[in-house]
C-alpha positions as CSV (number, residue, x, y, z in Angstrom):
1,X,107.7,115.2,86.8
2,X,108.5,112.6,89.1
3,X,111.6,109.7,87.5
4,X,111.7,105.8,87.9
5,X,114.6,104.6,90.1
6,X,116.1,103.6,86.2
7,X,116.1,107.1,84.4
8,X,119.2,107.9,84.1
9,X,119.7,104.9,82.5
10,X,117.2,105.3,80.0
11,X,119.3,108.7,79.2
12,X,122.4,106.5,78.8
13,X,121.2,104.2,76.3
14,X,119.8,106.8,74.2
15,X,116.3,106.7,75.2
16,X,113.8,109.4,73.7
17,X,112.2,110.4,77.0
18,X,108.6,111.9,77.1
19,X,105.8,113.1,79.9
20,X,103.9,109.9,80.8
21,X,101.3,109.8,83.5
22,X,103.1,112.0,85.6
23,X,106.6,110.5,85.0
24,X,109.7,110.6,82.7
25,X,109.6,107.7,80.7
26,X,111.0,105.9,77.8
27,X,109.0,106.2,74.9
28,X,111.2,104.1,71.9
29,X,114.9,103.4,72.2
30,X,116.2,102.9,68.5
31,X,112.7,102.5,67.2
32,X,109.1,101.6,67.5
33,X,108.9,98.9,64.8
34,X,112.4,97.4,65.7
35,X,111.7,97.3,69.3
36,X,108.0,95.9,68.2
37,X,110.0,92.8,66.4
38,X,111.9,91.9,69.2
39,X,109.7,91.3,71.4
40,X,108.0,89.4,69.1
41,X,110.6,87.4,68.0
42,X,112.8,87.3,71.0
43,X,112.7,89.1,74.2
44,X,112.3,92.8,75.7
45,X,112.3,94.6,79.0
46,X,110.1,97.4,79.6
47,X,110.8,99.8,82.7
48,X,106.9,100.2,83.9
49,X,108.0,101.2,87.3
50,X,105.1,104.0,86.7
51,X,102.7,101.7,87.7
52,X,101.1,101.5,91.1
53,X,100.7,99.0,93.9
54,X,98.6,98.8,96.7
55,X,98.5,96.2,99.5
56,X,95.4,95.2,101.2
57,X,95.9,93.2,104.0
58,X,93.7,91.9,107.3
59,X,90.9,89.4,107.7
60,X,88.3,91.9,105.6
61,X,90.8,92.5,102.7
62,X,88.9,90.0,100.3
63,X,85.7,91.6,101.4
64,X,86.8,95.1,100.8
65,X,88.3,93.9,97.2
66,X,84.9,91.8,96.5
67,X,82.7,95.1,97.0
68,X,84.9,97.1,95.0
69,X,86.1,95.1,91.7
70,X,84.0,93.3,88.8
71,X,85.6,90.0,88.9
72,X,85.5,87.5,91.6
73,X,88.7,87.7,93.9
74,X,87.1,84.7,96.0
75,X,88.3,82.4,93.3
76,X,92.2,83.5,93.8
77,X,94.5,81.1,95.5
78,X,97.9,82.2,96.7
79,X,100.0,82.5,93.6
80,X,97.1,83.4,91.6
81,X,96.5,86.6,90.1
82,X,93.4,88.1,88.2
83,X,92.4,90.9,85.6
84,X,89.4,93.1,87.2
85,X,88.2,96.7,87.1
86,X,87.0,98.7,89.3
87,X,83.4,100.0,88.0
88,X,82.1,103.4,89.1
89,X,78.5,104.5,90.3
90,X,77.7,105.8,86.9
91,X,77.9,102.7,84.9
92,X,81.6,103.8,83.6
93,X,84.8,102.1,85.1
94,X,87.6,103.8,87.4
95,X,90.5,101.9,86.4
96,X,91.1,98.3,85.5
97,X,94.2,96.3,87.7
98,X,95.5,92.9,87.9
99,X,95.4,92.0,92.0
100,X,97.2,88.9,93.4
101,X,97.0,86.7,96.2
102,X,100.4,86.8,97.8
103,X,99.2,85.2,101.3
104,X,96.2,83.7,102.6
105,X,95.1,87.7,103.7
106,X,97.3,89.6,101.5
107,X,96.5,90.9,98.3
108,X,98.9,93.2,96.0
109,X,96.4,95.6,93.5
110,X,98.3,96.6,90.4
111,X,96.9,100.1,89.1
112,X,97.8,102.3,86.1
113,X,99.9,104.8,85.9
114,X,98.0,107.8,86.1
115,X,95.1,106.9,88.2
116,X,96.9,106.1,91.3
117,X,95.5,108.8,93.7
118,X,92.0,108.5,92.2
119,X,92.0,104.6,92.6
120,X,93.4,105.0,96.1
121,X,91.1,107.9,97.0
122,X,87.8,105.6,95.7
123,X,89.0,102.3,97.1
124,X,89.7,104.3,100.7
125,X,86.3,105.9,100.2
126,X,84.8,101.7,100.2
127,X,86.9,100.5,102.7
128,X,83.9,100.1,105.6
129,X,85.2,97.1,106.4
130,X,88.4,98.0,108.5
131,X,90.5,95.9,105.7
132,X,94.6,97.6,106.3
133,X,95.6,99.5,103.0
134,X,99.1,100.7,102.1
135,X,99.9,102.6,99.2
136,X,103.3,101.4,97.6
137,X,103.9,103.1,94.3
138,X,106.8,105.3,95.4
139,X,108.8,102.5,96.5
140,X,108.5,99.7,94.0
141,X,109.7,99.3,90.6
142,X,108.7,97.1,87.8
143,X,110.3,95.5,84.8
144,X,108.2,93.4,82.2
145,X,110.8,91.0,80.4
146,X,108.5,90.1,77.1
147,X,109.0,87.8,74.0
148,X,109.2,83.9,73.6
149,X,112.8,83.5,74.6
150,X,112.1,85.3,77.9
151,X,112.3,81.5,79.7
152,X,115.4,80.7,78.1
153,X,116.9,84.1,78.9
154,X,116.2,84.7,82.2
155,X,116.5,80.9,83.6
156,X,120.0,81.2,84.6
157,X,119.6,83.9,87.1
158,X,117.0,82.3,89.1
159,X,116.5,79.0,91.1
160,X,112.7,79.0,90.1
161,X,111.4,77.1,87.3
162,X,110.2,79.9,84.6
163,X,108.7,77.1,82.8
164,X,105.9,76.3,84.7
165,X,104.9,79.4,85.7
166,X,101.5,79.8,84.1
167,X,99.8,82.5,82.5
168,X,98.5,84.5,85.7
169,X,100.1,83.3,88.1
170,X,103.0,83.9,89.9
171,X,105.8,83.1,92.7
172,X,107.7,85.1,95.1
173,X,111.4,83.9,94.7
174,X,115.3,84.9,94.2
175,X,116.0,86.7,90.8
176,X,118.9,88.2,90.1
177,X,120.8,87.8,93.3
178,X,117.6,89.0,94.6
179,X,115.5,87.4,97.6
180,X,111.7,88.2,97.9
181,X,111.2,88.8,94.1
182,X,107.5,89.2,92.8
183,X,108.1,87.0,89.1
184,X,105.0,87.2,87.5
185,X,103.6,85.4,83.9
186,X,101.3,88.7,83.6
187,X,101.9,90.1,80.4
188,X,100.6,92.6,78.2
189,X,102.3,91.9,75.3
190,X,101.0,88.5,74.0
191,X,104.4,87.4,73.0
192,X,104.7,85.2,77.0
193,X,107.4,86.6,79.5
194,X,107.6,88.0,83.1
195,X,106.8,91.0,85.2
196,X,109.2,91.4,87.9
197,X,108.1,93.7,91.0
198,X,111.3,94.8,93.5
199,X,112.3,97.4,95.8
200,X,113.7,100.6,94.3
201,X,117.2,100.2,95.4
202,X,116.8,96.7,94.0
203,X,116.1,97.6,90.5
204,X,119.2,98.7,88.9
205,X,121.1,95.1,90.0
206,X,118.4,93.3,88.5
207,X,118.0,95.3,85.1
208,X,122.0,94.5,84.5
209,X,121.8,91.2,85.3
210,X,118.7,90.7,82.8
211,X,120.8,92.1,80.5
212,X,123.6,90.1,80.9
213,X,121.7,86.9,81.0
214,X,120.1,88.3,77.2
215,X,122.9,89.1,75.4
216,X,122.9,85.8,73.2
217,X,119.4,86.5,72.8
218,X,119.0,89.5,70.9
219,X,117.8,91.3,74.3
220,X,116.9,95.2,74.1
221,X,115.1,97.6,76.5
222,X,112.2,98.9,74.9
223,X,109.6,101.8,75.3
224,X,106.1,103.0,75.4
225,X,105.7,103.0,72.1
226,X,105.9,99.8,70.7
227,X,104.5,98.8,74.5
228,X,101.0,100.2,73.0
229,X,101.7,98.4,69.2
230,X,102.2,95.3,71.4
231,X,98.5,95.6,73.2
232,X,96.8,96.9,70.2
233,X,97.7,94.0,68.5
234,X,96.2,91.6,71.0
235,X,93.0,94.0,71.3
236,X,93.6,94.6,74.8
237,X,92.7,97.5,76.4
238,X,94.4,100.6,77.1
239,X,92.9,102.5,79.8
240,X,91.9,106.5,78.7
241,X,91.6,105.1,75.6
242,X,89.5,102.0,74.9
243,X,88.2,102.5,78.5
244,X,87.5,105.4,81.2
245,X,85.0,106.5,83.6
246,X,82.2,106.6,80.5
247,X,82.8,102.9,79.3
248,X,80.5,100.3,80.8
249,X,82.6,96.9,81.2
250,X,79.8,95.2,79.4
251,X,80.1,97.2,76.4
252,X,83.7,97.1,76.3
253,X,84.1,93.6,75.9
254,X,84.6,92.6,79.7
255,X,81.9,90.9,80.5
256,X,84.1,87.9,81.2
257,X,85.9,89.9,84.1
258,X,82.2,90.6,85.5
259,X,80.6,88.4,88.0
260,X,77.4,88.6,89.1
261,X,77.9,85.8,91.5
262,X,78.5,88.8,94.0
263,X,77.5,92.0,94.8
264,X,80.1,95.4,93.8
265,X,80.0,98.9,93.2
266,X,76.9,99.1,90.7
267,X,76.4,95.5,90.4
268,X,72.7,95.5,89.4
269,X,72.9,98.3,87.1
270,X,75.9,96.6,85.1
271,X,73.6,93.0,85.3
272,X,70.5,94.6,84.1
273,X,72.7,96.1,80.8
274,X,74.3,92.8,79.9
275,X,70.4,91.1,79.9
276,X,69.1,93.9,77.6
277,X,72.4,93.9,75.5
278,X,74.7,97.4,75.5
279,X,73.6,100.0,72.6
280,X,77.2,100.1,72.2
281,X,80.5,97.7,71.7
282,X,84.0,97.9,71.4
283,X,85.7,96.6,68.4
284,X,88.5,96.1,66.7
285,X,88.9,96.8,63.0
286,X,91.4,96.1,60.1
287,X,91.5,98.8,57.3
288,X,90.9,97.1,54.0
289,X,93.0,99.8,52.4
290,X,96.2,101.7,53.0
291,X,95.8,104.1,56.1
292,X,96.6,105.0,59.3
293,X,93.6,104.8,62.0
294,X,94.4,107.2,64.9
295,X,92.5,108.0,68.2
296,X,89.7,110.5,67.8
297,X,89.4,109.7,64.3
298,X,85.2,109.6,63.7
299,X,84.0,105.6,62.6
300,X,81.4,106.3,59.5
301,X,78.7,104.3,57.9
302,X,78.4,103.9,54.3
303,X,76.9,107.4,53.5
304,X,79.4,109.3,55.7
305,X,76.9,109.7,59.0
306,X,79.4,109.7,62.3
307,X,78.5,106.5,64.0
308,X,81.7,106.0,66.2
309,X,84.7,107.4,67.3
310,X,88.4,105.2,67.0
311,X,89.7,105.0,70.3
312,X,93.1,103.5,69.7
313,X,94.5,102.9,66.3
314,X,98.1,102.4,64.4
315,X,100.2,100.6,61.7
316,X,100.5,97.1,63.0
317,X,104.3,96.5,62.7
318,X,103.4,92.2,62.8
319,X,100.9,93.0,60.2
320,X,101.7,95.9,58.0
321,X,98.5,97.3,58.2
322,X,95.5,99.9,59.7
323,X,94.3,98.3,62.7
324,X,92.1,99.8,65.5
325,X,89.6,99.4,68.3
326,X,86.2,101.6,68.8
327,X,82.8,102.4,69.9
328,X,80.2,101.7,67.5
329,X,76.5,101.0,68.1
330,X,75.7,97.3,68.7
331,X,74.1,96.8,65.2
332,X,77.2,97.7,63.5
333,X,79.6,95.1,65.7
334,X,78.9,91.6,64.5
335,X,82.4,90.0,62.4
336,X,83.0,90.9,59.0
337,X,80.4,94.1,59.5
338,X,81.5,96.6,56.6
339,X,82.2,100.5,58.8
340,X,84.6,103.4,57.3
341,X,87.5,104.8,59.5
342,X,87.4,109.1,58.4
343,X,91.2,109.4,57.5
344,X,91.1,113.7,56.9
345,X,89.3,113.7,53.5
346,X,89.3,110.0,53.1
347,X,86.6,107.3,54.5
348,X,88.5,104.2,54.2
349,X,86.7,101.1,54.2
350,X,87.4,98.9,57.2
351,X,86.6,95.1,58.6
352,X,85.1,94.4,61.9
353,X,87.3,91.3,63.2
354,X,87.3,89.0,65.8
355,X,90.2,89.8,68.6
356,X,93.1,89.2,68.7
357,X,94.7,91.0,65.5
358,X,98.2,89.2,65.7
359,X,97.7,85.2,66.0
360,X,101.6,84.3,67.1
């Protein structure tokens, strides 16, 4: 079980820590729906240093990315980053990333957790082009500071205007008494803030500087847990869940991250399912009773035939009820469509909505 440069810590404050993707990790603090609210209502910081990065560097870096991710990197400009996936040869999808454009021939990839070595393995295994790779996971860490008073917070220990950093974009600056800081308005949360990439020895200084630059703000760390109420919420996607190497992009609802302006792994296989339509789609669902939805749980029509299967479900803390997301065919996934969520002995009547679940 390999530890973030910040777990001991975690053990300090109290953390509850649990086996995640191959590391030690936070999973609640003081508690999933408390830790929910305030990143809603104020602000949160999330260790994430789980997470992997990979620079690709040299005059055939954007060709290598181009060939092997759905969205079209060509557009990036430096400061710019962009949500992609990597699709597989099968139809299914390897991992989806965020990359960035941190020089004119320098791209950072941002990979989950526990696909690291299988997204550096496949990405190697496309790299024809001579484009430089360099696998950094082991030496970065990464803190997401979420919730709307993340600006207001965090302003006085950097010379950078949070403000008018954008959604998806980014700058490389001073924070926290730190040069050469990756601040990035790449959250995952839907409740605005920062991801902050530094060196492992960097991490600790910056973490007690956040928190000191909080504390009028109601500022508390918070874990895994109310990390995946956060998404869920916001309908995004949660990778071994909602998405894996089974799960066309099309179906899943990402047809906006894939461009067939260019050619990539499986292109015209992926082009010719979104002109026929996908026999399946993701979606999200509201119980219209009390319940808990769960992963795994089967998604039934009206006389109790399996149709589906719920892929990630819970109690919405901001909404105080069953939501979910999963695969149904594509004639039971228009909005308002009437599907039942199998809850042990119990099909409970659920609503097919339109994304997000939590409006802000």
């Amino acid at each position: 079980m390999k530890n973030t440069a910040l777990t001991s810590t975690h053990e300090a404050l109290g953390a509850k820590m649990v086996p995640f993707a191959g590391y030690n990790m936070p999973v609640q603090y003081v508690g999933v729906n408390i830790e929910h609210e305030t990143v809603r209502k104020a602000v949160g910081v999330f260790d994430v240093s789980h997470m992997g990065e990979f620079l690709i560097e040299g005059a055939h870096a954007l060709e290598l990315i181009q060939k092997v991710s759905s969205n079209d990197a060509s557009k990036l400009t430096i400061g710019k980053a962009q949500y992609s996936c990597l699709p597989n040869n099968d139809g299914g999808i390897v991992d989806d990333l965020i990359i960035y454009r941190i020089k004119e021939e320098t791209y950072l990839l941002v990979v989950n957790a526990s696909n690291i070595e299988k997204d550096w393995n496949w990405i190697q295994s496309k790299n024809d082009v001579g484009a430089t790779m360099r696998n950094l996971s082991e030496d970065y860490s990464l803190l997401a500071i979420q919730g709307p008073k993340a600006i207001e917070a965090m302003q006085s220990i950097t010379s950078q205007d949070l403000s008018a950093i954008k959604f998806y974009n980014f700058v490389v600056g001073d924070f926290a008494g730190i040069e050469h800081v990756i601040i990035s308005a790449t959250g995952y949360t839907g409740s605005g803030g920062f991801e902050i990439y530094c060196k492992n020895s960097e991490v600790k200084q910056i973490w007690d500087k956040v928190f000191e630059a909080g504390a009028d703000y109601g500022i508390k760390p918070i874990g895994l847990a109310a990390r995946d109420t956060l998404r869920l919420e916001m309908g995004y996607c949660l990778y071994g869940n909602d998405i894996d190497d089974t799960t066309s992009p099309i179906e899943a609802g990402l047809g906006w991250i894939t461009k067939f302006t260019k050619a990539f792994t499986n292109s015209e296989a992926l082009e010719a399912e979104k002109q026929r339509g996908p026999e399946r789609k993701l979606i999200a669902f509201e119980l219209d009773e009390r319940g808990i939805p769960r992963q795994g749980y089967d998604i039934v029509d009206g006389n109790g035939n399996k149709i589906g299967i719920v892929t990630s479900g819970t109690m919405s803390p901001s909404l105080g009820k069953g939501i979910g997301l999963g695969y149904v065919p594509t004639i039971f996934s228009d909005i308002s469509s009437k599907i039942n969520i199998q809850i042990r002995k119990n099909a409970v009547p659920a609503t097919v909505i339109k994304l997000p679940f939590y409006k802000g």
